[in-house]
C-alpha positions as a Python dict, from the first residue, in 0.01 Angstrom:
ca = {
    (1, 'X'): (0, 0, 0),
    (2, 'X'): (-324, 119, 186),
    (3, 'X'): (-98, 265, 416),
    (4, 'X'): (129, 450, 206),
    (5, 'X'): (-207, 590, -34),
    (6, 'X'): (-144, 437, -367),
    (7, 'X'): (-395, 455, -647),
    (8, 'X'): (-256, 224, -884),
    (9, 'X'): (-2, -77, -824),
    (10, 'X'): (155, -295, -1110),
    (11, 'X'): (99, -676, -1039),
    (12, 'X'): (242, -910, -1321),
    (13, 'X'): (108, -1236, -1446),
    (14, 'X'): (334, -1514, -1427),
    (15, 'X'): (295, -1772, -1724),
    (16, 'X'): (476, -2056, -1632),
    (17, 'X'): (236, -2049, -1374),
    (18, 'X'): (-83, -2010, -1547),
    (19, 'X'): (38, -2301, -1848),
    (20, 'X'): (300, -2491, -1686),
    (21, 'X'): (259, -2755, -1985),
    (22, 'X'): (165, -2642, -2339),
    (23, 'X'): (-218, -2633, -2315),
    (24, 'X'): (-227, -2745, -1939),
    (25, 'X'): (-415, -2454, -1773),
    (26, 'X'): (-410, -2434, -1387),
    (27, 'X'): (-718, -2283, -1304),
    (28, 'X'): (-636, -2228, -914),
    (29, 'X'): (-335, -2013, -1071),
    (30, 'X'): (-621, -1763, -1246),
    (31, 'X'): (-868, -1748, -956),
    (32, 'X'): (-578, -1693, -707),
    (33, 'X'): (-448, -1371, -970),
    (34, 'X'): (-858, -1303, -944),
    (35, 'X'): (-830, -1300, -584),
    (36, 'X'): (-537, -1081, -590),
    (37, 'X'): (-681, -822, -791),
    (38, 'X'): (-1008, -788, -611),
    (39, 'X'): (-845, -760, -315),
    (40, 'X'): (-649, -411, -436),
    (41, 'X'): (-1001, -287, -574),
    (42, 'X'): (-1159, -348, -239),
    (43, 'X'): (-852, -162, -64),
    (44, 'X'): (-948, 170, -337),
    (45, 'X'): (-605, 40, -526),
    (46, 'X'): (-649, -14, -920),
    (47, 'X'): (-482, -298, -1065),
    (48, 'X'): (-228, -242, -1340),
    (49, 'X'): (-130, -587, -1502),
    (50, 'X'): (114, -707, -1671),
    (51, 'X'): (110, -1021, -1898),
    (52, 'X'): (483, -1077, -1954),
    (53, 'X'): (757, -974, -1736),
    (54, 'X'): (1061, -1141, -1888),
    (55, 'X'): (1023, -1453, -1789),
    (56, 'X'): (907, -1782, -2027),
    (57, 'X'): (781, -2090, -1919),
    (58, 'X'): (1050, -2336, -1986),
    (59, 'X'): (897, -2540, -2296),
    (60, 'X'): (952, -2202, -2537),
    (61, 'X'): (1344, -2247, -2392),
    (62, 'X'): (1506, -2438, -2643),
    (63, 'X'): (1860, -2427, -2453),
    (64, 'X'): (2132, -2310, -2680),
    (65, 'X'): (1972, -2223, -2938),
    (66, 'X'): (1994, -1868, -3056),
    (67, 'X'): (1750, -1849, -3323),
    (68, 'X'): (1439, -2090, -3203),
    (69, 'X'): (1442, -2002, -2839),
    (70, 'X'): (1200, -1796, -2654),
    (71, 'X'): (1048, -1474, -2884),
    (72, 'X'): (1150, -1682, -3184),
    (73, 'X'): (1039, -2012, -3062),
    (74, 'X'): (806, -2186, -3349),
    (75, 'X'): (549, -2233, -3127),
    (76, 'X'): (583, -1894, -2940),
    (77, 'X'): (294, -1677, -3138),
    (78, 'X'): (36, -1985, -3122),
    (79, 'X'): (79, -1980, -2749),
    (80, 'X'): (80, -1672, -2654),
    (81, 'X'): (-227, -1604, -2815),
    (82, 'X'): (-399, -1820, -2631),
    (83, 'X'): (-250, -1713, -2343),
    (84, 'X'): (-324, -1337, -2370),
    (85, 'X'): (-718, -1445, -2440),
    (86, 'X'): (-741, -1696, -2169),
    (87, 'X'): (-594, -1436, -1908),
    (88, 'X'): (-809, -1132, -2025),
    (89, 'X'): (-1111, -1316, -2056),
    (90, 'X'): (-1041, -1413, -1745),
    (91, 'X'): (-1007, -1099, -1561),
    (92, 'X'): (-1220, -884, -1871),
    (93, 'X'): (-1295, -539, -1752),
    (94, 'X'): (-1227, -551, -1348),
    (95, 'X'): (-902, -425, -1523),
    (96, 'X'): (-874, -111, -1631),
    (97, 'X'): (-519, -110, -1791),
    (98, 'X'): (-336, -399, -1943),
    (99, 'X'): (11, -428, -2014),
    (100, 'X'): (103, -681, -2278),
    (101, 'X'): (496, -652, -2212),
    (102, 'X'): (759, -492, -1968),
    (103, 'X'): (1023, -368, -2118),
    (104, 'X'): (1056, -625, -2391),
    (105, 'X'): (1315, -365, -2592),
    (106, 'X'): (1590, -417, -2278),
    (107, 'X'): (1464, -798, -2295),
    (108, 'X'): (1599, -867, -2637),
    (109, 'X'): (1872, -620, -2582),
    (110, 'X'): (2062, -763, -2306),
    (111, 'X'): (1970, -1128, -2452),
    (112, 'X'): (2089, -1097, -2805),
    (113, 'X'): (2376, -817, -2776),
    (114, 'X'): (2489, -840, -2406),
    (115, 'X'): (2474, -1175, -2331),
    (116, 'X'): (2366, -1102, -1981),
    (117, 'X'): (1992, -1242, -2003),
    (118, 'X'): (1854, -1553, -2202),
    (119, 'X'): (1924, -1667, -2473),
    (120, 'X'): (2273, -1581, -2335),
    (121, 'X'): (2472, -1454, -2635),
    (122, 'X'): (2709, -1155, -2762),
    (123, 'X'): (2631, -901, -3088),
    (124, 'X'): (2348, -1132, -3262),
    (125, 'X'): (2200, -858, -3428),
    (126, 'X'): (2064, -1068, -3652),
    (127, 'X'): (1835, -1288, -3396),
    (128, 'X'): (1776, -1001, -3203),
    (129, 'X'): (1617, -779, -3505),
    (130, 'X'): (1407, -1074, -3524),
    (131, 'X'): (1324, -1124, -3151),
    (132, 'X'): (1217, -715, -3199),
    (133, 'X'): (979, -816, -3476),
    (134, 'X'): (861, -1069, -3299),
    (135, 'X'): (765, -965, -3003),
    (136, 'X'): (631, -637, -3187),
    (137, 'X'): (375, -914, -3365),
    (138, 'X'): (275, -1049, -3028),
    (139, 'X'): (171, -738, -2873),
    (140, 'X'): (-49, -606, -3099),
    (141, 'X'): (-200, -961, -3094),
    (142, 'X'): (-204, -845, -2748),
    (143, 'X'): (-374, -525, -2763),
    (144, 'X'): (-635, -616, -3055),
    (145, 'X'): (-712, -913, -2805),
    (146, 'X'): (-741, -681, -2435),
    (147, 'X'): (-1010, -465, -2720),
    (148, 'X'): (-1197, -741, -2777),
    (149, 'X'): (-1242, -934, -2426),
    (150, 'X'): (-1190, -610, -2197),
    (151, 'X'): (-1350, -282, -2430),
    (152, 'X'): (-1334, -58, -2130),
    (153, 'X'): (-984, -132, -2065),
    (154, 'X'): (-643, 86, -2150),
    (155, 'X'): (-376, -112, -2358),
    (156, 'X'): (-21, 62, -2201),
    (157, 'X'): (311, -4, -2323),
    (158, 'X'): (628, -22, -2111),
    (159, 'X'): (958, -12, -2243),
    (160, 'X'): (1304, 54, -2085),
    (161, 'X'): (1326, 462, -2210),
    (162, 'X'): (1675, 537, -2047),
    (163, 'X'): (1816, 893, -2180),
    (164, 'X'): (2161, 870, -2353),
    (165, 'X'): (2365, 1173, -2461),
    (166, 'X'): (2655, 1176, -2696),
    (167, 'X'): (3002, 1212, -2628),
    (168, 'X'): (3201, 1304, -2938),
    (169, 'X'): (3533, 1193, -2828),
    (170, 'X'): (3391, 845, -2674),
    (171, 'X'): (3194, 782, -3011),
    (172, 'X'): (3286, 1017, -3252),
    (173, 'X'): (3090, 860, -3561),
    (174, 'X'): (2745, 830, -3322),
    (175, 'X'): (2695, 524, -3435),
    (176, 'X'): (2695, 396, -3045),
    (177, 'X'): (2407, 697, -2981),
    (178, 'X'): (2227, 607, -3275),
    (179, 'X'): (2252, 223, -3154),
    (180, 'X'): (2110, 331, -2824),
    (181, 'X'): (1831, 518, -2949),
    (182, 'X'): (1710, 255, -3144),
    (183, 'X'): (1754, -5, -2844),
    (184, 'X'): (1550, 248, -2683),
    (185, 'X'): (1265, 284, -2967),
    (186, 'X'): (1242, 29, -3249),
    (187, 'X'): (1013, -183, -3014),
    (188, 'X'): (747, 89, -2954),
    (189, 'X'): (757, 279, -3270),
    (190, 'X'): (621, -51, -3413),
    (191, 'X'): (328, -68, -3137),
    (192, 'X'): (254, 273, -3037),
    (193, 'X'): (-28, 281, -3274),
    (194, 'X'): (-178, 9, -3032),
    (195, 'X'): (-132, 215, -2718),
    (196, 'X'): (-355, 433, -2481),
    (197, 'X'): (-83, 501, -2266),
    (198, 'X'): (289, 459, -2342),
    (199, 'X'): (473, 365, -1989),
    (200, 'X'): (842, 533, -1913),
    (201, 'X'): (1046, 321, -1725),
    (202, 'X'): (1378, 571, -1636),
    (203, 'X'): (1688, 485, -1396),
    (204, 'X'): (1964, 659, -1517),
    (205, 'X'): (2098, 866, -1788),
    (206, 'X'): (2462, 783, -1948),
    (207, 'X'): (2684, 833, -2248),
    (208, 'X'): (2633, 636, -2511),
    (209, 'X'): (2992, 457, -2572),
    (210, 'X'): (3127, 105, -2505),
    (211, 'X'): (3358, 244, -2241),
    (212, 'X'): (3022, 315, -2046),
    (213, 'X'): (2904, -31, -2083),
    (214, 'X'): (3287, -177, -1927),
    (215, 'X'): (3265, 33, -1621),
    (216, 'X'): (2920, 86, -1515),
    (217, 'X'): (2967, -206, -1279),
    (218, 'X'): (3282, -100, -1123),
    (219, 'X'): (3181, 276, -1052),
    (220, 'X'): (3041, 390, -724),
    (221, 'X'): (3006, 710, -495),
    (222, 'X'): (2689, 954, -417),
    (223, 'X'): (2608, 991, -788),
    (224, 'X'): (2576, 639, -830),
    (225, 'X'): (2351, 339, -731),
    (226, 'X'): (2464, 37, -625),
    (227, 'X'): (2425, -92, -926),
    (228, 'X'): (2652, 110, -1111),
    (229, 'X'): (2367, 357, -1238),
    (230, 'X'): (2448, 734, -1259),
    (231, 'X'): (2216, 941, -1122),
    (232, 'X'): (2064, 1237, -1302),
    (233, 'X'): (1711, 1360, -1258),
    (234, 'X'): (1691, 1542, -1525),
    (235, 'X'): (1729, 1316, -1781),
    (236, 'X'): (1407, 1183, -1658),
    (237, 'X'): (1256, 1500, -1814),
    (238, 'X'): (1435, 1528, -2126),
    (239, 'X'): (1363, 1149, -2172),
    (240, 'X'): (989, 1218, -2131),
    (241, 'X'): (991, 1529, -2358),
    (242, 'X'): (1152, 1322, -2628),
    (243, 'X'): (913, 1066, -2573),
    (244, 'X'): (588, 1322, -2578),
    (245, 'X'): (783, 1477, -2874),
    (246, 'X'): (779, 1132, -3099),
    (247, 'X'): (454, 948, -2998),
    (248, 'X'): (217, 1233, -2869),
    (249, 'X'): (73, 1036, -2652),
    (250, 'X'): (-21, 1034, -2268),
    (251, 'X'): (257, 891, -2060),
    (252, 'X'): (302, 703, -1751),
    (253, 'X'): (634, 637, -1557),
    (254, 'X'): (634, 350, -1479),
    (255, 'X'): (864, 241, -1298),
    (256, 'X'): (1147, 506, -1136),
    (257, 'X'): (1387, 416, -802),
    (258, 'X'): (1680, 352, -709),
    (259, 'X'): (1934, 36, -582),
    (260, 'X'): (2075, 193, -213),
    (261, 'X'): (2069, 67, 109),
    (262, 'X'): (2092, 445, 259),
    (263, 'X'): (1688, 547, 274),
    (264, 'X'): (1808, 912, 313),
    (265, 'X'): (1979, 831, -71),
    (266, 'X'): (1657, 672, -148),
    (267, 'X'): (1426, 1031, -58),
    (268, 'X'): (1661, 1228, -239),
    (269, 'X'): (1654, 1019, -566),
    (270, 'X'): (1257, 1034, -517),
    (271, 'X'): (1177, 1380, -431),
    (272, 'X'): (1453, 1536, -731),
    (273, 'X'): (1287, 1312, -1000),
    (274, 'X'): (898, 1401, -923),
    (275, 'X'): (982, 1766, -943),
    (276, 'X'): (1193, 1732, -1301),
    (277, 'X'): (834, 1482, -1403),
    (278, 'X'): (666, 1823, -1263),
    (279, 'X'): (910, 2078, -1493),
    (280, 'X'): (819, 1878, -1767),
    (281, 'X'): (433, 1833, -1689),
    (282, 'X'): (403, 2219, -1599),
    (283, 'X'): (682, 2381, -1785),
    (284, 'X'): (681, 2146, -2119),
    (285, 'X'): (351, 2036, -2165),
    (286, 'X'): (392, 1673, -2167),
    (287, 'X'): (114, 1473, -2106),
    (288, 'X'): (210, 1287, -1826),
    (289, 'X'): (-76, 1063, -1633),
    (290, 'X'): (69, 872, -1381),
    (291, 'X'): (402, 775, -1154),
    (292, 'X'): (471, 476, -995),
    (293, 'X'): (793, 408, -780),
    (294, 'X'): (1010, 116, -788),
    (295, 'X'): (909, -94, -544),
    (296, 'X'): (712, -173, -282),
    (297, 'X'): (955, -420, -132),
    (298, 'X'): (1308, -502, -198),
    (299, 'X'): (1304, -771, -483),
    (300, 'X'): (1524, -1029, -682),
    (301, 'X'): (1685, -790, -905),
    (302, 'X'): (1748, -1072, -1212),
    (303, 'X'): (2144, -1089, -1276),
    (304, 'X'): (2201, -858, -997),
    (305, 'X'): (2019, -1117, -743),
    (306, 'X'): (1958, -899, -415),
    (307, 'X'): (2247, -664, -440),
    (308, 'X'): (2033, -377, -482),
    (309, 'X'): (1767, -321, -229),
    (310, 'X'): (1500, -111, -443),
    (311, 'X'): (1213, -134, -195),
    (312, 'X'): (1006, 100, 28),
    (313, 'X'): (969, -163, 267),
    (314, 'X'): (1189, -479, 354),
    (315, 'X'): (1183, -820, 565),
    (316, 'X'): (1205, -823, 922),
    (317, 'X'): (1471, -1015, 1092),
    (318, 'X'): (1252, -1329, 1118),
    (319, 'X'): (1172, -1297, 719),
    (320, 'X'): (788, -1298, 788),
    (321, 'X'): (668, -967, 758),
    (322, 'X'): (742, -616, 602),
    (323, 'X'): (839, -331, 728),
    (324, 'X'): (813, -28, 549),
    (325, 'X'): (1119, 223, 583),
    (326, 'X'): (1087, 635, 649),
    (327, 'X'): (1084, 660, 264),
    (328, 'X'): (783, 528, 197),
    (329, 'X'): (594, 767, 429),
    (330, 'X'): (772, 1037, 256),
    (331, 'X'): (618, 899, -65),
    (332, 'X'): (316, 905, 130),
    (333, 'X'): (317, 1271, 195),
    (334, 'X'): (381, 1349, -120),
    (335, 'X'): (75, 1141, -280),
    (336, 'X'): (-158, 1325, -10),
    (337, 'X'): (-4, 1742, -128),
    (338, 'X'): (-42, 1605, -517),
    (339, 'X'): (-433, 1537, -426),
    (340, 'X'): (-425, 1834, -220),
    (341, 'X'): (-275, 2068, -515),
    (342, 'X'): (-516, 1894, -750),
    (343, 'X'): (-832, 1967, -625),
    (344, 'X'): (-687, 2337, -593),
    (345, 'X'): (-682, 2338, -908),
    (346, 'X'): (-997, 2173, -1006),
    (347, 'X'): (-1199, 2400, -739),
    (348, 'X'): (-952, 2714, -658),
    (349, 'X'): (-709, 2839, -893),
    (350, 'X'): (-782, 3028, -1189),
    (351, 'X'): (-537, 3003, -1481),
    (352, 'X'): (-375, 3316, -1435),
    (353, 'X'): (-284, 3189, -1102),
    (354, 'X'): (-153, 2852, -1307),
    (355, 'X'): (99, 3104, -1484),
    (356, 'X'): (187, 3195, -1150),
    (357, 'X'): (283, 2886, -1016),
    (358, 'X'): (459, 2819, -1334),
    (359, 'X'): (686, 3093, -1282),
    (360, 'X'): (776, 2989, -1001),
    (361, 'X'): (937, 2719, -1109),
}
């Protein structure tokens, strides 16, 4: 990360690991996630983390069980709660910004309706308006708890903000595009109140219809991941100025990249989606604070296992090192003329010259 010029980098608490047994608490687990984030402050690199990250420790998995497994799991709130204050009053202020949950909106999504995560089932609606409330109730627990043992910190929400257009023949009531929107925002409309920062993470943009969801898998070409994702930039800033629109509040993206094994792919997808985050930064005057790229290094991509390499770096042959591919010094050329341009405009360019630049667009 030093060598690529990061600022921030995301780094998720795991736990399972932290209470592998309810009110067993492995201390070695904390001071080694202490260890971990003093070592990116000493390397210049601020630490965002991340409490939850989809995964549960297995005692709050009651197998098979629909409607008393994890989020609605009797002993879930009492838990977590103690979790969220051990960990922050752990770690207090040497970080700045805390993220209660990733993306828990896709979490309860693709658990309840898709039946492609845990608890494993199809169109629960029911459960899965519950599993929203509840994990609504858990992060402001959250964030009135990161207030308390970390003052100077940032409370940030991430949620999975994909854009979705509408497609009258494919769903000609809307009620699929109205479904989507609120997969998209039920979650953080109920915490946003709670936020500093609201965190944007965008991969593709589709049409909302069920014919979308059956092929998505099966499609593939140079507009398309290899996950099935369509690639369109630009929903990346119409998602963010519906976002700004709603909330008003600063935004981060949070996570943005793409599943390819072509690198050349991989600089493309990059370099289009920064400039439509700049169109909407310069152009639409949204509020946006940060961007961080998905990933660092290729990763375990949860039902897709390794299918789609998302990294900037990968193993070597002898799976004991990284190597980081051409992308990521792209990346780093482009963090190094961001700093450049923003010190011209802190020292250099007058406003009119702003308008200029603008324009140019």
């Amino acid at each position: 990360m030093k060598r690529i010029g990061v600022t921030h980098a995301r780094l998720g608490i795991e736990w399972a690991r932290v209470e592998p047994k309810p009110g067993m608490w492995n201390q070695k687990a904390l001071d080694q996630y202490a260890v971990m984030i003093g070592k990116l402050r000493a390397a210049g690199i601020e630490p965002v983390v991340t409490l939850w990250h989809f995964t549960m420790p297995d005692w709050l998995v009651n197998d098979f069980q629909r409607d008393s497994t994890r989020w609605l799991h009797p002993d879930f709130q009492a838990h977590w709660k103690e979790y969220v204050d051990r960990v922050t009053r752990r770690f207090g202020s040497s970080v700045s910004i805390y993220v209660p949950q990733n993306e828990p909106n896709g979490d309860v999504n693709l658990g309840w309706i898709a039946g492609q995560w845990p608890p494993g089932v199809w169109l629960d609606f029911h459960n899965r308006n519950r599993a929203t409330a509840a994990s609504i109730e858990a992060f402001r627990v959250a964030a009135d708890l990161i207030r308390r043992n970390a003052p100077h910190a940032k409370v940030m929400a991430i949620e999975s903000l994909n854009y979705f257009e509408r497609f009258f023949p494919y769903d000609p009531t809307g009620a699929f595009f109205h479904a989507s929107q609120r997969a998209n925002f039920d979650h953080l409309d109920g915490v946003a109140d709670k936020c500093d920062l609201i965190g944007l993470n965008y991969y593709y943009t589709e049409i909302a219809s069920p014919l979308t969801a059956m092929t998505m898998g099966k499609r593939s070409g140079p507009g398309i991941t290899l996950l099935g994702w369509k690639i369109k930039p630009v929903g990346l800033r119409r998602e963010l100025n519906l976002v700004w629109k709603r909330y008003r509040k600063p935004i981060v993206i949070s996570e943005n990249g793409i599943a390819t094994s072509h690198d050349v792919k991989r600089i493309k997808y990059l370099v289009d989606h920064l400039i439509e985050m700049d169109r909407a930064r310069m152009l639409d005057g949204v509020d946006v604070r940060g961007y961080f790229a998905w990933t660092l290094a290729d990763n375990y991509e949860w039902q897709f296992g390794y299918k789609g390499p998302f990294g900037f770096s990968k193993l070597n042959a002898a799976r004991t090192d990284y190597i980081l591919r051409p992308s990521a010094m792209v990346y780093k050329g482009i963090i190094e003329s961001q700093q450049y341009a923003a010190r011209l405009r802190k020292e250099d360019i007058a406003p009119d010259h702003m308008e200029t630049i603008k324009e140019a667009w």
